[in-house]
C-alpha positions as CSV (number, residue, x, y, z in Angstrom):
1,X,165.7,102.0,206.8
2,X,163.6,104.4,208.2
3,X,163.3,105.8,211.6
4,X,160.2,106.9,213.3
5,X,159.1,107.6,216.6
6,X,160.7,104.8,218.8
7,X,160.5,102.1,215.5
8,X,163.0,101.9,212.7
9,X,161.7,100.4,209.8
10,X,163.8,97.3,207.5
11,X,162.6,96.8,204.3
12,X,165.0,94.0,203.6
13,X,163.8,90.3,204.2
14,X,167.2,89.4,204.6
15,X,168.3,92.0,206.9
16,X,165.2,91.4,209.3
17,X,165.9,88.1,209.3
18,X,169.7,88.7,210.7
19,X,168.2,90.7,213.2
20,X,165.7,87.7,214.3
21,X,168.8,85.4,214.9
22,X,170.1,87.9,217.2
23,X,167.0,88.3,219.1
24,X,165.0,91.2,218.0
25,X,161.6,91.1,217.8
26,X,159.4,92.2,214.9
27,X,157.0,94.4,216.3
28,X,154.3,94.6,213.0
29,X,155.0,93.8,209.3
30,X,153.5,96.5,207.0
31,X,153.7,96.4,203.1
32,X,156.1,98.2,201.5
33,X,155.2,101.4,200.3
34,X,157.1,101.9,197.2
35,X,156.6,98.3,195.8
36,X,153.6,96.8,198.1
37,X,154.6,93.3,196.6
38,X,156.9,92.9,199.2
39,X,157.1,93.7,203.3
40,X,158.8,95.4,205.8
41,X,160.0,95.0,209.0
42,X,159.2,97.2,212.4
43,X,161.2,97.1,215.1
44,X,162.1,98.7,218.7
45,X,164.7,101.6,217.8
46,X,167.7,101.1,220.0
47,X,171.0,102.0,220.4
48,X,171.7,98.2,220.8
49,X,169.6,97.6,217.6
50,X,171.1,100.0,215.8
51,X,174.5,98.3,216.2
52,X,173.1,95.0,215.2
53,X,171.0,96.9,212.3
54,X,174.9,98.3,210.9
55,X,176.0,94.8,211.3
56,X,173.3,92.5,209.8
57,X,173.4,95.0,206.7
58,X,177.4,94.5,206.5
59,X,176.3,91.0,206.1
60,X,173.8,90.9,204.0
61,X,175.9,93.2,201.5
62,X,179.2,90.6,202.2
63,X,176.9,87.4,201.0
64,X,175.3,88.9,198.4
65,X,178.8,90.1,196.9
66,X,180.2,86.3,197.3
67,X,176.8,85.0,195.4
């Protein structure tokens, strides 16, 4: 993840997708610069979304581990 201006950036599908459920918007999808297969995510950088951002990668990382 990768913070600009007022955006952060989530290159995880998973991830983004947590962060959907909770009710963060997607502000643009952009392809991934390092393997432009694949997407990421832009959202509003907030301190509330940076909570949620440390949480939805917690989870991601717990349900892959359990796979």
């Amino acid at each position: 993840m990768t913070n600009t201006t007022n955006e952060t950036i989530v290159y995880s599908r998973a991830v983004a997708y947590q962060l959907r459920l909770q009710g963060f918007k997607i502000i643009r999808v952009g392809v991934n610069p390092s393997c432009p297969q694949y997407d990421c995510y832009y959202f509003n950088n907030t301190p509330d979304f940076q909570q949620a951002l440390q949480a939805a990668v917690e989870l991601v990382r717990e349900a892959k581990q359990n796979d």
